[in-house]
C-alpha positions, 0 to 999 in steps of 0.5 A: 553473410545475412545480417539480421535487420532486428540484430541491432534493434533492442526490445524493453518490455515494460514488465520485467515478468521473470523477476516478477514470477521470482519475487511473487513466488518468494512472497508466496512461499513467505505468506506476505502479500505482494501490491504492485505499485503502478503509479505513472504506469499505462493501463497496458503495462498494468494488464501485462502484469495483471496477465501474469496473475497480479490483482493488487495494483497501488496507486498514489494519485485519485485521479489516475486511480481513478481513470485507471479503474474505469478502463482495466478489469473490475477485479483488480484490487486497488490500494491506495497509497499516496497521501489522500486528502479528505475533499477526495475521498468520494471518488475512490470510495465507491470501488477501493479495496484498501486505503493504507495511507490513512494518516489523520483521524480527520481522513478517517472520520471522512472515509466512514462518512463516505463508506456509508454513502455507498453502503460499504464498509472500506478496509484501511490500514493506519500510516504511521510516521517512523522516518525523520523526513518532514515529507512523510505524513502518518500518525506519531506514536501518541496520536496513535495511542490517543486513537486508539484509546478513545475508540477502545472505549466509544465504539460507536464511532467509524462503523463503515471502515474496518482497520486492518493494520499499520503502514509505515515508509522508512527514510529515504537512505542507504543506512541499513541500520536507520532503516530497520530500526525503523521497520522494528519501531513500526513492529513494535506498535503493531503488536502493541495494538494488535490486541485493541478492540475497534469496530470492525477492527481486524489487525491482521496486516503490517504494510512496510517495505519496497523495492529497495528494502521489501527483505528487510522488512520481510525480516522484520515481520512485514506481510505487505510489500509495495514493490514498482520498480523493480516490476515495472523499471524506473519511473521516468 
């Protein structure tokens, strides 16, 4: 009998396109907008996913944004993620379509001033700290409270940004209680500031949840999910 030279040869694709095509149809029919996290992932990888019809790709560090940018699509919709320190801003000003990791009042102040060198206003979304790890960076409620009320009375500050929402990471944990009570804190204050006047402020947007808990945080009143490794397979 012929045996086959390939029956032993295995095939890993690096997008795992059925699971894709289930999740972004499930997130479809939820209305929740679905940022594929493609950090340490190739630009070929990205267009495999990009051909299936994705256009939000997150990334957590600039200079791989920014490599990236320049070599794929220029109607990807790139999220940036990771924390973003100020001296940075400027290169990814120019062509970022979200900036959700925005953790200071100081990172603020920079990506207006950087917005209007480029004569754009750019959408951002305000990272709140709601895990216990020290490693997370984000506003804490009363820095949140305090931005917030100074801007409800002085807006003549942040002109070329526009703040969309909140993002928030749970704790690293398989304690599913931690987690949504965390997901609940940062709903919470969603809703608390939802009603606040900013220029150009149009809260719309609740940013929580990932591979491992992206239902849970649907369940908790999430429209943005940043899921990698269930798309893409473990970051080696």
């Amino acid at each position: 009998m012929l045996i086959s030279q390939f029956e032993n040869l295995k095939i890993e694709l690096p997008v795992n396109s059925i699971l894709y095509k289930k999740i972004n149809e499930e997130l479809t029919r939820k209305k929740v907008t679905l940022v594929a996290v493609s950090k340490k992932k190739s630009a070929q990888e990205i267009i495999e996913l990009y051909n299936l019809g994705q256009k939000k790709f997150g990334e957590n560090y600039v200079q791989e944004l920014i490599e990236k940018q320049e070599q794929l699509p220029k109607d990807i919709h790139w999220h940036f993620i990771g924390h973003l320190q100020s001296n940075k801003v400027k290169y990814i000003a120019p062509f970022v379509s979200l900036i959700q990791s925005v953790d200071s009042k100081k990172i603020l102040i920079e990506i207006d001033k950087q917005a209007k060198k480029n004569n754009r206003i750019i959408d951002c979304l305000l990272q709140v700290h709601i895990a216990e790890e020290e490693t997370k960076f984000g506003f804490d409620e009363n820095e949140l409270q305090e931005l917030f009320a100074t801007n409800s009375t002085d807006n003549t500050n942040f002109e070329n940004i526009c703040i969309k929402g909140l993002m928030g990471m749970a704790s690293f944990t398989h304690d599913r209680e931690k987690i949504k009570k965390e997901f609940l804190l940062l709903k919470k204050l969603f809703d608390k500031y939802a009603s606040f006047t900013i220029r150009n402020s149009q809260f719309t947007t609740l940013s929580m949840g990932m591979s491992s808990d992206y239902e849970m945080a649907i369940e908790e009143g999430s429209n943005m999910v940043r899921i990698g490794s269930l798309l893409f397979g473990e970051r080696h």
